[in-house]
C-alpha positions, 0 to 999 in steps of 0.5 A: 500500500502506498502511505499518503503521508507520514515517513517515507521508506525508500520503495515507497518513495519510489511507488509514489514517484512512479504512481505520478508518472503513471497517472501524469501519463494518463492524463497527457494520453486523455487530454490528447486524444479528447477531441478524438472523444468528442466527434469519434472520428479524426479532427485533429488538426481541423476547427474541432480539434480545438476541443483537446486544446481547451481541455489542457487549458482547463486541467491545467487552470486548475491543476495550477489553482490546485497548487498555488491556493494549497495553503488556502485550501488547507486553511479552509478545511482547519476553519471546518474542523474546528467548528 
């Protein structure tokens, strides 16, 4: 089992590392191919091939909200604990 958190051993530091290429990948693989999703027939490089483009730029938005208001997120879960 991967630990999220706590001391890291080194083979479960080299699962954790290995489970985010695994998924970096899939997503890179998903976000490529969305477009393809949309129309189920080749229109990458035509207008509807745009569709993939947007979808990067929405995950990575949020991916980049994600990891720059941490801090925030963290704060606001303490303040609900708490009450």
């Amino acid at each position: 089992m991967i630990d999220a958190g706590g001391e890291a051993k080194s083979w479960r530091l080299a699962a954790r590392r290995l489970l985010c290429v695994f998924y970096g990948a899939a997503a890179a693989l998903t976000l490529d191919e969305f477009a393809l999703w949309l129309n189920l027939r080749d229109v990458y490089w035509a207008r509807e091939g745009r569709a993939s483009l947007d979808a990067v730029v929405l995950f990575a938005a949020f991916l980049l909200v994600g990891i720059t208001g941490a801090p925030l997120w963290r704060g606001i879960v303490r303040e609900f604990r708490r009450s």
